[in-house]
C-alpha positions as CSV (number, residue, x, y, z in Angstrom):
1,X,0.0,0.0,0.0
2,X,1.4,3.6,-1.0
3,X,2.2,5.9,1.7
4,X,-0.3,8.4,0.4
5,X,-3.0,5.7,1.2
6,X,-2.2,4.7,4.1
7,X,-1.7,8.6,5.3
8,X,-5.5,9.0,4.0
9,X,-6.8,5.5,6.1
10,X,-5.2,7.1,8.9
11,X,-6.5,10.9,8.8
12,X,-9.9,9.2,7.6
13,X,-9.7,6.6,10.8
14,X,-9.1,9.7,13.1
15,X,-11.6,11.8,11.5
16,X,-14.4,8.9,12.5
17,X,-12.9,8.0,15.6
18,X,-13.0,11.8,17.0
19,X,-16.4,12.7,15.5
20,X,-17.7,9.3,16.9
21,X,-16.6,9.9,20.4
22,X,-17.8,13.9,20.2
23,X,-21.4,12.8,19.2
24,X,-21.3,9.3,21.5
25,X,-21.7,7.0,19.0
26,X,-21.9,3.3,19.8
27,X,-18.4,2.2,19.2
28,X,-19.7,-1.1,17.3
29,X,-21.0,1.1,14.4
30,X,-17.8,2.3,14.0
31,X,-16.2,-1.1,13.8
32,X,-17.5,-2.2,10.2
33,X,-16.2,1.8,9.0
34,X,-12.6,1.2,10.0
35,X,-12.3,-2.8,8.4
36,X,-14.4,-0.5,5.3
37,X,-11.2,2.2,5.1
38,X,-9.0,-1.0,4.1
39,X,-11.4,-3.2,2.0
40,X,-12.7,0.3,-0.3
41,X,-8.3,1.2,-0.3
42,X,-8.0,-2.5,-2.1
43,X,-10.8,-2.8,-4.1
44,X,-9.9,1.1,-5.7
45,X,-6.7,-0.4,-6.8
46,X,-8.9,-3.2,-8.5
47,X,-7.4,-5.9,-5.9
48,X,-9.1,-9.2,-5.6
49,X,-8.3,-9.4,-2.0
50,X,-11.1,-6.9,-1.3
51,X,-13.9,-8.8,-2.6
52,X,-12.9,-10.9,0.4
53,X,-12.4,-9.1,3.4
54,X,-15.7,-7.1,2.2
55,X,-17.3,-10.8,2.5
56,X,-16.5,-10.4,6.0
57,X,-17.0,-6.5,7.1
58,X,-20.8,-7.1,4.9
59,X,-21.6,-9.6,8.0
60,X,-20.9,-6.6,10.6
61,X,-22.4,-3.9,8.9
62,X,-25.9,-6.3,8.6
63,X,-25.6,-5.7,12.5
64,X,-24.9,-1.7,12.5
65,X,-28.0,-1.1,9.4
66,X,-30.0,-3.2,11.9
67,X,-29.8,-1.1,14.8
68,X,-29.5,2.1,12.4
69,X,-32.9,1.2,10.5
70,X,-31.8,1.4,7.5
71,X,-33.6,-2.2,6.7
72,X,-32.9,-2.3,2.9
73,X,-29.3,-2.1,3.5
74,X,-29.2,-4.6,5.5
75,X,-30.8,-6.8,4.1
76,X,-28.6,-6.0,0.6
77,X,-25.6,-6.6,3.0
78,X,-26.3,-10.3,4.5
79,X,-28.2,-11.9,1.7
80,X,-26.8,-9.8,-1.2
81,X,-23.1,-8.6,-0.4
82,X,-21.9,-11.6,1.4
83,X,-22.2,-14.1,-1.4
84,X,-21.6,-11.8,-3.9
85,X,-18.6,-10.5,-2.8
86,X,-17.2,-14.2,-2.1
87,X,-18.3,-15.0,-5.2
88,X,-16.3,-12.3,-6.9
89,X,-13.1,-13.3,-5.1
90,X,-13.4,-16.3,-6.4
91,X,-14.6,-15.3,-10.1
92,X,-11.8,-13.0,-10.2
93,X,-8.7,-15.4,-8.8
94,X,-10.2,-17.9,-11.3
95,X,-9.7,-15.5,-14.0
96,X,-6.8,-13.5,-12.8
97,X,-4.6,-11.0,-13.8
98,X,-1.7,-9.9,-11.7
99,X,-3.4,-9.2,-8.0
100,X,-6.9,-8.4,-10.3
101,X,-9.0,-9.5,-13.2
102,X,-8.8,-9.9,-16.9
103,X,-11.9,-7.4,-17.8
104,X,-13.9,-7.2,-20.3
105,X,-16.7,-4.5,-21.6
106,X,-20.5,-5.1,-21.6
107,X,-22.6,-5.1,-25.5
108,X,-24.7,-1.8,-26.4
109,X,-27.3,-4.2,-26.1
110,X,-26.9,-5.4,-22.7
111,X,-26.0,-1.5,-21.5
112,X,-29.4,-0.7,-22.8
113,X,-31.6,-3.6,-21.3
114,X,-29.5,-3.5,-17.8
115,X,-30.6,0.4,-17.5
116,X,-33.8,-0.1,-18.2
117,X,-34.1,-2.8,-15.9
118,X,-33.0,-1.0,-13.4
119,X,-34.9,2.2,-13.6
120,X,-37.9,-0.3,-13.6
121,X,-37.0,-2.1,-10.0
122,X,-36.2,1.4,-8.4
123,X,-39.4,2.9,-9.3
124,X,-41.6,0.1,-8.0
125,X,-39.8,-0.2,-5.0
126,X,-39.3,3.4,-4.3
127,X,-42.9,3.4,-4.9
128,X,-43.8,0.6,-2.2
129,X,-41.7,1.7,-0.1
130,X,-43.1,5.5,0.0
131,X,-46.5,3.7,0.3
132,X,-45.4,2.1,3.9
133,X,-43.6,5.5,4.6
134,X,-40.2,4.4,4.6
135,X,-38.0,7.1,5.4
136,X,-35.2,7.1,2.7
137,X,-37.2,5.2,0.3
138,X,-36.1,7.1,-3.1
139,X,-32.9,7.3,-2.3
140,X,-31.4,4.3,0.1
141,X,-33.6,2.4,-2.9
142,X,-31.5,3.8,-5.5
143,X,-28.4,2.6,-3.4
144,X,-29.4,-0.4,-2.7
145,X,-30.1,-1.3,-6.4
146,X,-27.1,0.2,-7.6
147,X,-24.9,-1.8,-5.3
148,X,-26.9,-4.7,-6.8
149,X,-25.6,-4.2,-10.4
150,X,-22.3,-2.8,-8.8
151,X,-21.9,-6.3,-6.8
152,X,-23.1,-8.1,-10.4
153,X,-20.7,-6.7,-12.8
154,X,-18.1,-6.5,-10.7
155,X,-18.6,-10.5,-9.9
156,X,-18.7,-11.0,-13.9
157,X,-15.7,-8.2,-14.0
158,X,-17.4,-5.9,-16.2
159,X,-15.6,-2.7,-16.5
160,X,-18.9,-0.9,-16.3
161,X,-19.4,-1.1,-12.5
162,X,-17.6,1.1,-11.9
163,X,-19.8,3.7,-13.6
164,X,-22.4,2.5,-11.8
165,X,-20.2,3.0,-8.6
166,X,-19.7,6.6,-8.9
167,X,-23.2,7.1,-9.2
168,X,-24.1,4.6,-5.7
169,X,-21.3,6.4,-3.9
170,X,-23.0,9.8,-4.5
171,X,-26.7,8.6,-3.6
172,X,-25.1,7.3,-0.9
173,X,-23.7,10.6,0.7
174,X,-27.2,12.1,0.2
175,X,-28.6,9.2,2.5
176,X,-25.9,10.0,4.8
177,X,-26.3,13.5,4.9
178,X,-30.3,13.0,5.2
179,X,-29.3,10.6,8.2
180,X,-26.9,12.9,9.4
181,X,-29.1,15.8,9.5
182,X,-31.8,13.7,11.7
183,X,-29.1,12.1,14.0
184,X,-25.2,14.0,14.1
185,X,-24.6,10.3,15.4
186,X,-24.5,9.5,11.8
187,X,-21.3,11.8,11.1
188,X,-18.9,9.1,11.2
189,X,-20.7,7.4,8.4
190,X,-20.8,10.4,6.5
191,X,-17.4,10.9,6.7
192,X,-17.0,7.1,5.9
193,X,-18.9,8.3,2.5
194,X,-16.4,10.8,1.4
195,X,-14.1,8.5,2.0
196,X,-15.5,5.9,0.2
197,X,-16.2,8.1,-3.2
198,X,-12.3,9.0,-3.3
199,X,-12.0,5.4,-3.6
200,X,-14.6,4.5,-6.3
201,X,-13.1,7.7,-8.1
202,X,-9.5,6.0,-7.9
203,X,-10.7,2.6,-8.5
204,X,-12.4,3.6,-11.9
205,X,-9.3,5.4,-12.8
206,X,-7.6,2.2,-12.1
207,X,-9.9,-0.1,-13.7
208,X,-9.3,1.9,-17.0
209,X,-6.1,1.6,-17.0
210,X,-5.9,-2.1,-15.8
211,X,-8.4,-2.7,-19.2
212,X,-6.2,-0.8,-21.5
213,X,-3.3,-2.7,-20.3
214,X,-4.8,-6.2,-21.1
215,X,-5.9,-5.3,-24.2
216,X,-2.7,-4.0,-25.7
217,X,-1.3,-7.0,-24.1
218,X,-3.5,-9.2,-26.3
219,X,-2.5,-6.9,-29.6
220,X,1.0,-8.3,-28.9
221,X,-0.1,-12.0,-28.8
């Protein structure tokens, strides 16, 4: 890891420890936010190793969106992110690269029919959920179903997720700041957020280049 990174994981770590203890929050909800500064630093560089730890951090963070209320995540988290993200490590050391994945690009086709589908899920659950008054409906729907197709095409190592990750990690600091603004408990996992869109910034950067790589490489052969 790269001395810049690890000086960001630390300031980062610090910044959530401090605000945590400021606005007493329970230290267990801070637990899964420090083993996330590690597993978002590996998966930005595109490393396979993340997919894995993430297996593990998705079981504690079930336990924090429990006891936050923040239901839709949790459930994404235990049933969604847990064998997704074991799947992926083990998709991606099948069909490995160096410490990532050989990638590959989605067809117009599939772009197409994938958006579509996913405008379609989010507005009938959005709209369910706003039925039973669910308090982040629109948008902790929107992030729940992006991290869906993010988890998905990152399993299958399509280069698209992380397009799709940009556009989670923003949603998701609006649900943070929405949380934030009815509990200041929820600082540290705004903070996480920031965080955390660095990362997918870096990571897209990095799966770019990682893509134009192998594909020169195979011009050779």
């Amino acid at each position: 890891m790269k001395t810049h990174k690890k000086i960001i994981i630390i300031l980062t770590g610090l910044a959530i420890l401090t605000s945590g203890i400021y606005f007493k929050q329970e230290f267990f909800l801070m637990i899964p936010l420090f083993v996330s500064l590690f597993v978002m630093s590996f998966q930005s560089e595109a490393n396979r190793i993340g997919s894995l730890i993430g297996a593990i951090n998705a079981v504690i963070y079930t336990v924090a969106y429990l006891y936050m209320g923040v239901y839709i995540s949790a459930a994404s988290a235990i049933f969604l992110s847990v064998p997704l993200q074991l799947g992926t490590f083990l998709n991606w050391k099948k069909n490995a690269y160096k410490k990532t994945v050989v990638f590959k690009k989605m067809s117009v086709k599939t772009r197409i029919i994938s958006l579509v589908a996913l405008f379609v899920l989010w507005g009938i659950s959005a709209g369910v959920l706003k039925y039973f008054k669910y308090e982040y409906a629109i948008f902790d729907t929107i992030t729940f179903l992006l991290g869906l197709a993010v988890s998905v095409l990152t399993l299958l190592a399509y280069i698209e997720y992380t397009y799709l990750w940009i556009v989670q990690a923003v949603t998701g600091l609006i649900v943070n700041v929405q949380m934030v603004i009815n509990n200041p408990k929820e600082t540290t996992y705004l903070i996480y957020g920031v965080y955390a869109l660095y990362c997918v910034i870096v990571a897209f950067i990095n799966v770019q280049k990682f893509y134009k790589e192998q594909q020169n490489e195979r011009k050779i052969l």
